[in-house]
C-alpha positions as CSV (number, residue, x, y, z in Angstrom):
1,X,89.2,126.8,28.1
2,X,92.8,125.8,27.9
3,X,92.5,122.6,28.5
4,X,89.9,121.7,26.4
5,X,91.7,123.1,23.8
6,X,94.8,120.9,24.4
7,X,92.8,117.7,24.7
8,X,91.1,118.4,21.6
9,X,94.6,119.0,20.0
10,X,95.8,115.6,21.5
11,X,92.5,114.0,19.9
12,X,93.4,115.5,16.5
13,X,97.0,114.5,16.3
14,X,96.3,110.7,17.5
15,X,93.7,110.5,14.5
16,X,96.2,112.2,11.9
17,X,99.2,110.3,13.5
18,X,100.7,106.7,11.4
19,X,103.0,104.2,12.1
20,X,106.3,105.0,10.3
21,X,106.9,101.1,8.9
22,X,103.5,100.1,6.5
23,X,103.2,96.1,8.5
24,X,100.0,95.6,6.3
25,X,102.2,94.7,3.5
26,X,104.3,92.1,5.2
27,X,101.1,89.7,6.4
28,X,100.5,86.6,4.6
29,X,97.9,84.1,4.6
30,X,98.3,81.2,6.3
31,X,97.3,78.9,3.5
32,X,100.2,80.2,1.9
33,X,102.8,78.8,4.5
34,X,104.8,75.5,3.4
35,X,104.1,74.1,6.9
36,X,99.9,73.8,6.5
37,X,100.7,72.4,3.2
38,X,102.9,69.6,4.2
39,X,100.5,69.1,7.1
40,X,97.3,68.7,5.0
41,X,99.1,66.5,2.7
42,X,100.5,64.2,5.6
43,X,97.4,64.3,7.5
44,X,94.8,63.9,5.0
45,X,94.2,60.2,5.2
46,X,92.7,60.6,8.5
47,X,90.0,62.5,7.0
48,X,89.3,60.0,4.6
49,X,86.8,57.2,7.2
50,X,86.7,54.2,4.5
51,X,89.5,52.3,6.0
52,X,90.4,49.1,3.9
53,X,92.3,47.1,7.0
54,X,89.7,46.3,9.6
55,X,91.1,43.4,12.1
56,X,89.8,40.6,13.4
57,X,89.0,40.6,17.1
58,X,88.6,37.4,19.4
59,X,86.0,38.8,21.7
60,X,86.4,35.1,24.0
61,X,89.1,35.7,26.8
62,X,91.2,32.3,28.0
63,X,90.9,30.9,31.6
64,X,94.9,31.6,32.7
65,X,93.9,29.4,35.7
66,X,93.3,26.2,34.5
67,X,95.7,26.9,31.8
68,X,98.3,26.9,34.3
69,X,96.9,23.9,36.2
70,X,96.9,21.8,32.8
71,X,100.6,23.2,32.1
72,X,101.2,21.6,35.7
73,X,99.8,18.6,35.2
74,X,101.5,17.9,31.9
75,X,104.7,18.5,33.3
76,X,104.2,15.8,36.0
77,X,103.6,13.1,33.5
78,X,106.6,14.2,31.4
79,X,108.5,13.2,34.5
80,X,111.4,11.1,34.2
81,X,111.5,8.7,37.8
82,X,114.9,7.8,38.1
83,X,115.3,4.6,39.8
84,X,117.5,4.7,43.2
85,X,120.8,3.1,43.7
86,X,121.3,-0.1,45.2
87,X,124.5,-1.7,46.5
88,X,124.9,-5.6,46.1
89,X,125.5,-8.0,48.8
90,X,128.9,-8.5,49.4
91,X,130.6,-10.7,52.4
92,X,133.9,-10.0,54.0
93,X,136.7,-13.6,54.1
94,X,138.7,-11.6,56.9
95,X,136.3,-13.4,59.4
96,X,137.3,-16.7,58.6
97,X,141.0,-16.2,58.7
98,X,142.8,-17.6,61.7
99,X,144.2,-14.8,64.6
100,X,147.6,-15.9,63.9
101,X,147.5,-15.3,60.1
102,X,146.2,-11.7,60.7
103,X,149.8,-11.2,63.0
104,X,151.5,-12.7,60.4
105,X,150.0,-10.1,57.5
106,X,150.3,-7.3,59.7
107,X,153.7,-8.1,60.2
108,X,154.3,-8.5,56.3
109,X,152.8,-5.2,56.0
110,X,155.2,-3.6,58.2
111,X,158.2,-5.0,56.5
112,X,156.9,-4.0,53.5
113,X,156.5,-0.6,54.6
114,X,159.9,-0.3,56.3
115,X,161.3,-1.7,52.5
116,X,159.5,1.8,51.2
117,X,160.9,3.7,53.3
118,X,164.6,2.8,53.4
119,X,164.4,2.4,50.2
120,X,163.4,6.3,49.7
121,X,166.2,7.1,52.2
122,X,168.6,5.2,50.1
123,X,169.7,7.9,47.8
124,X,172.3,9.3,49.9
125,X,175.4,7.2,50.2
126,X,175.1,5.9,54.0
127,X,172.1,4.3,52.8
128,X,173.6,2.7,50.3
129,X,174.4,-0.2,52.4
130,X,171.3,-1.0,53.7
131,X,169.8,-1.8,50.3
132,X,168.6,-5.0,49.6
133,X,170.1,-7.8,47.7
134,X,167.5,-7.6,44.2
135,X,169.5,-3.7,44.2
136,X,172.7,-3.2,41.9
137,X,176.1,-3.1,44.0
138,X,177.8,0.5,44.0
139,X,181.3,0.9,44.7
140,X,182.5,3.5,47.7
141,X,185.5,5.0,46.9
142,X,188.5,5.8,49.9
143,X,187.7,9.6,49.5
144,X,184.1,8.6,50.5
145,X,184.5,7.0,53.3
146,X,187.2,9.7,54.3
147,X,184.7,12.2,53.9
148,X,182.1,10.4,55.9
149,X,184.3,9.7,58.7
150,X,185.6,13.7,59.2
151,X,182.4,14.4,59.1
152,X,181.3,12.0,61.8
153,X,184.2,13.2,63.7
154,X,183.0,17.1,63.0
155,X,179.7,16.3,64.5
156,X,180.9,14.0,67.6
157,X,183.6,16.9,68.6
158,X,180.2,19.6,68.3
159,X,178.4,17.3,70.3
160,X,181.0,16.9,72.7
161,X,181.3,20.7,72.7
162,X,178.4,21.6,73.3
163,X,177.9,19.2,76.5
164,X,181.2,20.8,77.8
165,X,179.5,23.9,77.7
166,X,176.3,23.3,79.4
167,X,178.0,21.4,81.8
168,X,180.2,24.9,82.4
169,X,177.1,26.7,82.8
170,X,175.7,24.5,85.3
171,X,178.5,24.6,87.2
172,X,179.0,28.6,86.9
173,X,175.7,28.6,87.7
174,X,175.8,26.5,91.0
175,X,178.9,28.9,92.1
176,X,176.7,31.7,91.9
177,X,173.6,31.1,93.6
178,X,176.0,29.4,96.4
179,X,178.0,33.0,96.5
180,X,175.0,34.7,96.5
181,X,173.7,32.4,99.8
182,X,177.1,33.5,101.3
183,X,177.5,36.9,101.1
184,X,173.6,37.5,101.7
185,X,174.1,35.7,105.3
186,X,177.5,37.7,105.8
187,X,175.8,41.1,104.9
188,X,172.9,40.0,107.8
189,X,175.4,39.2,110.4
190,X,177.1,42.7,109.8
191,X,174.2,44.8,109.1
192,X,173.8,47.1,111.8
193,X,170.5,48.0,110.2
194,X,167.0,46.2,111.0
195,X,165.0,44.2,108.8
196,X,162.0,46.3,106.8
197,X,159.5,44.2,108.7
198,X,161.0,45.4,112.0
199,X,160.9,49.1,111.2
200,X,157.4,48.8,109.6
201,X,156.5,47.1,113.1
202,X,157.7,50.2,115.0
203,X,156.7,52.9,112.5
204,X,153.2,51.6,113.3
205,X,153.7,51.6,117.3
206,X,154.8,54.5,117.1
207,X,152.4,56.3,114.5
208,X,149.5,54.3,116.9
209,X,151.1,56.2,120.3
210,X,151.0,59.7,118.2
211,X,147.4,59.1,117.6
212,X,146.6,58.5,120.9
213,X,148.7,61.4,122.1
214,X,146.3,63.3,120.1
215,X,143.5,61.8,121.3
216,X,144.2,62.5,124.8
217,X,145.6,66.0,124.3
218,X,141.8,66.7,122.4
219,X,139.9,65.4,125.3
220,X,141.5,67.6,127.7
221,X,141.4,70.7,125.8
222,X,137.8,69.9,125.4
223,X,136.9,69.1,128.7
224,X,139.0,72.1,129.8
225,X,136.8,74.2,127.6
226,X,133.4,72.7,129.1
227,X,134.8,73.1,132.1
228,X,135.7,77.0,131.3
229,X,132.0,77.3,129.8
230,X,130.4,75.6,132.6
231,X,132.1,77.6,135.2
232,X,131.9,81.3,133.0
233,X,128.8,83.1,134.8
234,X,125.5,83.9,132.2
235,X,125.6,87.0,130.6
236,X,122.6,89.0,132.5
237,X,124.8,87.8,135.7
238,X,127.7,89.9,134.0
239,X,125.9,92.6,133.1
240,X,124.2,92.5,136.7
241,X,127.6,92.6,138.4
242,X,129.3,95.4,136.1
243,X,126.5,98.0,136.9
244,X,126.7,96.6,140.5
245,X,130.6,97.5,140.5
246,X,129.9,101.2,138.3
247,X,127.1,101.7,141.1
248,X,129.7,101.4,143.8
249,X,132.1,103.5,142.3
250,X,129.6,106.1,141.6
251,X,128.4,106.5,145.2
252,X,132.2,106.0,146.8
253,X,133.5,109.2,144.1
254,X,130.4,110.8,145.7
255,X,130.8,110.3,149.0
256,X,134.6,111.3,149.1
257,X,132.7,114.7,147.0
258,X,131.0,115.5,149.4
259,X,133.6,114.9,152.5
260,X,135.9,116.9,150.6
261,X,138.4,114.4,149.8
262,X,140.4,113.4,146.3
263,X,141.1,109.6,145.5
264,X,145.1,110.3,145.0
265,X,144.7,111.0,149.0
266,X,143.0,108.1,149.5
267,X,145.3,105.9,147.7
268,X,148.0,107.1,149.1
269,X,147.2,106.9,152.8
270,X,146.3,103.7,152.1
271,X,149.2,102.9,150.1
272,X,151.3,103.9,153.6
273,X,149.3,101.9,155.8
274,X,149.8,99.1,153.9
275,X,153.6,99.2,154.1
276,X,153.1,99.8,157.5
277,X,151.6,96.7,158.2
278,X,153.9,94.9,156.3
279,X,156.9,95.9,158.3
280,X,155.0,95.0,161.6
281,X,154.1,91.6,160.1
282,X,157.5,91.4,158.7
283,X,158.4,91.8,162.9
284,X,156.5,89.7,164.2
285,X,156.9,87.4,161.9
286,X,158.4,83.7,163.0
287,X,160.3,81.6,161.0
288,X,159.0,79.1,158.9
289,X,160.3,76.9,155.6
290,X,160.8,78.3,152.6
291,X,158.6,76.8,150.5
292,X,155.3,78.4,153.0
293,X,157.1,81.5,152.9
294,X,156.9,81.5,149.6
295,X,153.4,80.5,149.2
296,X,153.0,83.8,151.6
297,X,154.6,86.2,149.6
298,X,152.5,85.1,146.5
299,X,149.3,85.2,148.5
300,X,150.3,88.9,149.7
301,X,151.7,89.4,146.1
302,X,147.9,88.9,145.1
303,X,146.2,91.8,147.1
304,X,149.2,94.3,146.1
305,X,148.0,93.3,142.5
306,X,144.6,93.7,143.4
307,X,145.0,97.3,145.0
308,X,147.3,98.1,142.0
309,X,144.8,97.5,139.1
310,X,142.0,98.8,141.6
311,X,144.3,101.9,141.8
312,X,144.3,102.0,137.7
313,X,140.8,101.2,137.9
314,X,140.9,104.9,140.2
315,X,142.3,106.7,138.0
316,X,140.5,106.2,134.8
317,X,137.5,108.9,134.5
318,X,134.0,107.6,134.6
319,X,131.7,109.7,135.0
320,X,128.5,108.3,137.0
């Protein structure tokens, strides 16, 4: 019931409720406005159809082909045809002239010429002299001539100057290179030192010996170690032999077991018979060179070595 009641409250209030600004008052018409106004007036010819102006059409359309080709064809008979140059006949006289008179013109010319050009170098005063007659004389004063003859002098004494020099140089020049010959064939005749061909001759010889040196030294190390690997028994045949050897020693610890006997005994009976037989050998012993005795003495060395490391062998524990 609540609700309802507040909904129909709500209903109530929208209904009663206005706007707080009145905007009905502020609308105008639109025919009112100055803009339609102008409009209309502007505009209002186009409502009027009954136009006065109607122009005139030319429904036909031209042919812009064989407008163009007339234009063309116009233009080719407006054509001015300019007429080409020719040159007129003309003969040379040169032809008839005798050989001898063509020398003699040449010749002309080249006087002439040489005239131009001495007559161009004429404006300095050497050339004054070697003007021609049709020229007007000009008088040489004494402190021209002087003046051409220190200079003349000034150039000869350069030129003789400067020949003195070269020929100095030469000459300097030829002293050198025959010092240079000397002492180069003194320092060679007191050189204790050879030539640098000669020691590159027997740095090679000798770098070629090293090499073979080496080669040799490798091929018997490595037929020394085929040899070592050829002779070195197979590895089952090692194996074969060690348990051979254990067996051995295994029964000969039992056998002195079970006779009652310890191997410090045994080695040292033997031990004493040994030296015994060495002083009876040493006896009965005739003499003979050194150099067999010798060879005996390391062939009896051998066994003693043999019974020593067997006696090591002894007294290591192994247990069969």
């Amino acid at each position: 019931m609540g609700e309802i009641r507040i909904q129909m409250r709500a209903k109530d209030l929208l209904k009663s409720s206005v706007a707080p600004i009145d905007i009905s008052n502020y609308r105008r018409e639109p025919q009112s406005r100055t803009a339609t106004r102008t409009k209309q007036e502007r505009l209002g010819f186009l409502q009027d159809k009954s136009f006065s102006f109607k122009p005139r059409i030319n429904p036909t359309i031209p042919d812009f082909e064989e407008l163009y080709w007339a234009f063309q064809r116009k233009t080719v008979r407006r054509q001015e045809i300019k007429e080409p140059t020719h040159n007129k006949p003309f003969k040379l006289r040169t032809s008839n002239l005798h050989a001898r008179q063509r020398q003699a013109n040449e010749k002309i010319k080249d006087s002439q010429k040489l005239s131009k050009v001495s007559v161009q170098k004429s404006h300095s005063l050497p050339g004054l002299s070697s003007l021609s007659s049709n020229t007007l004389p000009v008088h040489i004063t004494d402190a021209t001539r002087k003046r051409e003859s220190a200079i003349r002098y000034a150039q000869d004494n350069k030129k003789e100057g400067d020949k003195e020099g070269i020929y100095w140089l030469e000459k300097q020049k030829m002293k050198c290179q025959a010092m240079q010959k000397s002492l180069n064939s003194r320092a060679k005749a007191l050189d204790p030192h050879k030539s640098l061909e000669e020691t590159q001759k027997e740095k090679l010889k000798q770098i070629r010996k090293n090499m073979q040196d080496r080669t040799k030294e490798y091929r018997k190390e490595l037929e020394e170690m085929q040899l070592r690997v050829k002779n070195r028994p197979f590895l089952f045949e090692q194996v074969t032999k060690h348990d051979a050897r254990q067996g051995a020693e295994c029964r000969y610890r039992r056998t002195l077991q079970q006779v009652g006997l310890s191997e410090e005994f045994v080695r040292k009976k033997g031990k004493d018979a040994t030296d015994l037989l060495e002083e009876e050998s040493d006896v009965h012993r005739l003499p003979e060179p050194r150099r067999e005795k010798d060879d005996c003495t390391e062939q009896e060395g051998a066994p003693q070595e043999e019974q020593s490391t067997k006696g090591v062998a002894m007294k290591t524990p192994r247990h069969c």
